[in-house]
N, C-alpha and C positions, 0 to 999 in steps of 0.2 A: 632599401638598397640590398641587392643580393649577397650572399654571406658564400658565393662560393667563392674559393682559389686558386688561382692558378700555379702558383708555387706548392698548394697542397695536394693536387691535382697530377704532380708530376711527381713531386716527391713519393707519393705513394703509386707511383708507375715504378720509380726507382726499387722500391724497397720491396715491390711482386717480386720485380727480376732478379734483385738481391738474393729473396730469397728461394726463390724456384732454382735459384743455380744452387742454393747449399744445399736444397734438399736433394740434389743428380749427385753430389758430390757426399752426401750423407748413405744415399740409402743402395750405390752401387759399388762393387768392390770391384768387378769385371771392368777394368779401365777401356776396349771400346766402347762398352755400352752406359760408362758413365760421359765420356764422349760423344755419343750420340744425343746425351739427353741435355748437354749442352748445349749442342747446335740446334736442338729443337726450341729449347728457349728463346735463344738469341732469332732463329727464322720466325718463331708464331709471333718476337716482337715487331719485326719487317714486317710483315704481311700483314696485322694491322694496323701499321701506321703509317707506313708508305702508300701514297697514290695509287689507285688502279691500275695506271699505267704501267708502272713497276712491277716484277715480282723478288721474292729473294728464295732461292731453292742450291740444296747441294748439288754439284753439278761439277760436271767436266768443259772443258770450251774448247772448241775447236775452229780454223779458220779456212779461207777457200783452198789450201794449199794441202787438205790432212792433216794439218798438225795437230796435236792434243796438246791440252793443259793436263798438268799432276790435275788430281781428285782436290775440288776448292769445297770446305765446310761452306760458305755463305758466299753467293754470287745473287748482286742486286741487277736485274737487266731489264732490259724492256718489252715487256708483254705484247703489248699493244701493235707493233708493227714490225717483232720479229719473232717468228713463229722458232720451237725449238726443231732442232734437228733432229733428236731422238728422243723419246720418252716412252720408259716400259717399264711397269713393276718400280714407281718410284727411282730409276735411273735416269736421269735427263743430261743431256749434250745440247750445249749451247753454244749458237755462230758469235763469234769473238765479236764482230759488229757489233750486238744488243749489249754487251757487257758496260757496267758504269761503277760497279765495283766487287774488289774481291776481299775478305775475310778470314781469316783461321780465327775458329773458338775453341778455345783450351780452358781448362780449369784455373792452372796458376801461368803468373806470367814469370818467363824468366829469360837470358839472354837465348837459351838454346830454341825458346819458342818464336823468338824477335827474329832469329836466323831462321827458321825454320818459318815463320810466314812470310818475310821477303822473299823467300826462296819460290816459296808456292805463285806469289803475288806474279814474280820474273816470270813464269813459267807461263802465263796467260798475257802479260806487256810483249812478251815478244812473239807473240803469234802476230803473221798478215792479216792487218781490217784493210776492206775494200771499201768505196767513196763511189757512189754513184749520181751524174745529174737528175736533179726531182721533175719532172715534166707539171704545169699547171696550167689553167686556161688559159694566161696569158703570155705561156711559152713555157722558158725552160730556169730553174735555178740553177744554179753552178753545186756540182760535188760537194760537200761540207769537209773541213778534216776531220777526220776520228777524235773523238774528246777523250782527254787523258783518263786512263783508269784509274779509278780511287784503290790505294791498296791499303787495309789495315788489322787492327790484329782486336778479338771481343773476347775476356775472363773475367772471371768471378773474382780472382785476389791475384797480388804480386807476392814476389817471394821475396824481394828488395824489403829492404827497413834502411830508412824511410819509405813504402812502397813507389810513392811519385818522386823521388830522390835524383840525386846527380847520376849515380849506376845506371838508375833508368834512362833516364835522356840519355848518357854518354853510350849505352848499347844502341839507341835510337838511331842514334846519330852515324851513324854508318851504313853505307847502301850507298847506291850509285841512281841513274836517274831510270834505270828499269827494276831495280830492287827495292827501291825508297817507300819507308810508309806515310799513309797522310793524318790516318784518323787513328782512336783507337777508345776503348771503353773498357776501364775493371772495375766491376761493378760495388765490389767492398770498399772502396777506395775513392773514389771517381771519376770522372772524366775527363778529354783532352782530345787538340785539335794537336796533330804535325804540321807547321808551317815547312814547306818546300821552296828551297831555291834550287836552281843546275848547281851542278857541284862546280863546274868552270866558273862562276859565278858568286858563290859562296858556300860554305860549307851548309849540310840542314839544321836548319832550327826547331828544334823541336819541343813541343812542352805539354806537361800533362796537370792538371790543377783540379782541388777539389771542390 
């Protein structure tokens, strides 16, 4: 029987990442460019393990209307049948359409970064997606809706004690339904899903577990 693990297998995916972020956070004093070497961790771990179809790259989004998003550290979009709109010298602009999620990675997590990536997140929910009918050989599909953006937040540690504690969910817990986050990952600590309801509906439930 094979002796390899699946459990050991990830947990040692876990503990690269762990530790490729304390070494951005060890060996840079220049706080952009320890920021930069964050979001490279968290994009090289996108890029290989998401689908082809996928990419995830720093990027701006824009919709048919001009509008721009603030600057997103991690936008996962789709490669495959939405070509970007601008790429130069490592600057990419992406059509709000291919968007399926957006990210801030930070070092530590704390409420001012929890406001500060829903705010980023808003800023790419409220751009115009456009819906067009698909044409096939055997006619025509009907327009799709636009699927909801995933918005979340990726760090290396929390600044909370307890770090996954009630402080954390209770700053969570506030946003509205173009501010709200779903997902999110501290890598010292662990991980967690955001469960979303409409706020007419129920307040967000949020949880992070290790």
């Amino acid at each position: 029987m094979s002796s390899w693990s699946l459990a050991q297998l990830l947990a040692g995916l876990h503990d690269d990442i762990e530790q490729r972020l304390s070494i951005a956070r060890k060996s840079f004093t220049h706080a952009p460019s320890k920021g930069d070497a964050s979001e490279s961790v968290w994009l090289d771990l996108l890029e290989k393990y998401l689908p082809r179809r996928y990419q995830a790259a720093t990027a701006h989004v824009v919709d048919s209307e001009g509008k721009f998003s603030d600057q997103i550290d991690v936008v996962v979009f789709d490669r495959q049948y939405s070509p970007f709109i601008f790429n130069f010298e490592g600057r990419k602009i992406i059509p709000a359409e291919s968007v399926y999620a957006t990210f801030e990675a930070k070092q530590t997590l704390n409420a001012r970064v929890i406001r500060y990536a829903r705010d980023k997140c808003a800023s790419v929910r409220a751009l115009h997606r456009t819906s067009l009918p698909i044409p096939h050989a055997g006619g025509t599909y009907d327009a799709k809706p636009p699927m909801p953006i995933l918005g979340g937040v990726l760090s290396f540690e929390s600044d909370w004690k307890p770090p996954l504690g009630e402080a954390l969910q209770e700053a969570l817990s506030n946003g509205d339904a173009v501010s709200h986050l779903d997902i999110g990952c501290i890598a010292a600590h662990g991980k967690g899903i955001i469960s979303y309801l409409p706020m007419e509906k129920s307040r967000q439930l949020p949880f992070f577990s290790n």
